[in-house]
N, C-alpha and C positions, 0 to 999 in steps of 0.2 A: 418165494416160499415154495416149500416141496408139497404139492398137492397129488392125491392122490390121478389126477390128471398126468401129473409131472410122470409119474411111477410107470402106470399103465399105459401111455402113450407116446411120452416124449423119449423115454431110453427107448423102445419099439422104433419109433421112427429115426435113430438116434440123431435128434435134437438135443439130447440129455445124455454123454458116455458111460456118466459114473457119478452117482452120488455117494458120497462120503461124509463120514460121521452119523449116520441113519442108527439113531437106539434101537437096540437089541427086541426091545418087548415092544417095538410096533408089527403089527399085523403086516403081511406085503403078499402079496400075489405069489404065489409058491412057485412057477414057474421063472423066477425070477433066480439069480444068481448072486447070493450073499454070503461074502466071506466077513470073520470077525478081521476086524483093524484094532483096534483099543481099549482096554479097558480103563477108566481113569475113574479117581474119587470126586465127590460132589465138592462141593464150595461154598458157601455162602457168601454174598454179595450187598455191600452196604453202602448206605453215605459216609463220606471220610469223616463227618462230624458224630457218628455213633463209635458211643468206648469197648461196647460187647468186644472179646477175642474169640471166644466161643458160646453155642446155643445149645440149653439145653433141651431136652426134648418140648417140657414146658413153655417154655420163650419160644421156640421155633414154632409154634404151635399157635401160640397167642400172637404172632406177627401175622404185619400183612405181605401178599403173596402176591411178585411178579411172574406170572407163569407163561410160558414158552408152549406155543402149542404145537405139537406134532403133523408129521408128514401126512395124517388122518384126519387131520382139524379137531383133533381130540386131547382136551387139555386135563384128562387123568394119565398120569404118569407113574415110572416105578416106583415117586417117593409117593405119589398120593396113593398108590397103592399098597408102598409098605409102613401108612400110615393107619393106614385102616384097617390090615390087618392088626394091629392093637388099638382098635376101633377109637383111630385118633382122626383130624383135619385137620389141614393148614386152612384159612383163611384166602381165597382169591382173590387179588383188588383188581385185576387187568390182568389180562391174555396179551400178549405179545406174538407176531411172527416174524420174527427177527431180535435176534437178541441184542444189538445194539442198539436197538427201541427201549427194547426193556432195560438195560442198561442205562440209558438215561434218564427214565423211570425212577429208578432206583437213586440215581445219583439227588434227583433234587427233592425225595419225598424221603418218609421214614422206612417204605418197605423194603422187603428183602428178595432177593433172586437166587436160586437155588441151581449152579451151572458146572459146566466139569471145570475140572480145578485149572489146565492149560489157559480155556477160553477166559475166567474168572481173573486168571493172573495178568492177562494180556489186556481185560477191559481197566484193572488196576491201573496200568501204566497209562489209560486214554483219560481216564474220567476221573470222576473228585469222586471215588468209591475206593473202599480196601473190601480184603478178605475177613472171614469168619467162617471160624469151625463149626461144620453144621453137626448137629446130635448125633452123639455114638448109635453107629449101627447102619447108620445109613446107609443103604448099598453103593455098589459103584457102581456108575455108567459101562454100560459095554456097547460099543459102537462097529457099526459094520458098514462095508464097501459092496453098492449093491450095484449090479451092472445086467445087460438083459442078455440069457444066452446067445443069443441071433448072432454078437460080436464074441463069442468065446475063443475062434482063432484071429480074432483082432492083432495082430503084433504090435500095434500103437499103443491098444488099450492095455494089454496086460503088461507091457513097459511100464505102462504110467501106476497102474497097480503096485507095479513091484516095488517101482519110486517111494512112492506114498507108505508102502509097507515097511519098508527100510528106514523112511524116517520116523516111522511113529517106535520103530524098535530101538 
């Protein structure tokens, strides 16, 4: 899990090069070095035995909620935040840190997992789960590649940067 230990200490002492895929709307230590990498739409994530194809705001709303908690151990997010702005909630049932936990979560219960559409598509092909259209409006994920200035003339690192930017493009 990426703790906020992980952030402030371990890319410092570089134990940690590069973390990759870190949402946009978490907080990080400003001295730190964040470029965007992706921006991808959400997903909803099901038992293969639910018929839903799409959620409406309604359903997404009244389901239960596998939720993913951040690099901050903080399990409000952009959707629970851009729920509330139209002073809505998802339902929590389990936090997760690590999403193949909550992936399997998902697989053998009736709740739902709200993830980028790439990771969602790939747990599709492991697990007894499909896709589902989460509610119009949802924002998308925007993910960033955060690295600690100390290595900025890294020639290793901004190689593997470059890599990794090349192929999310």
């Amino acid at each position: 899990m990426i703790t906020p230990q992980t952030i402030n200490h371990r890319l410092e002492n570089k134990e940690v090069d590069l973390i990759i895929g870190i949402d946009s709307s978490q907080k990080l230590p400003s001295y730190l070095i964040v470029q965007h990498w992706l921006t991808q739409p959400f997903s909803c994530l099901v038992a293969q035995n639910r018929t839903a194809k799409a959620f409406n705001l309604r359903q997404y709303c009244a389901s239960k909620h596998v939720i993913f908690l951040d690099a901050m151990e903080n399990s409000s997010s952009i959707i629970d935040n851009w729920l509330a702005a139209q002073d809505l909630q998802r339902q929590h049932i389990a936090r997760a840190v690590n999403y193949m936990a909550a992936a399997r979560v998902v697989a053998k219960t009736s709740a739902i997992m709200t993830l980028p559409l790439d990771m969602a598509k790939l747990f599709s092909e492991m697990l007894p789960v499909m896709l589902v259209e989460p509610p119009q409006g949802l924002p998308n994920i925007e993910m960033n590649l955060v690295h600690h200035p100390l290595y900025n003339n890294d020639k290793s690192l901004m190689w593997l940067i470059e890599q990794i930017r090349q192929l999310a493009a």
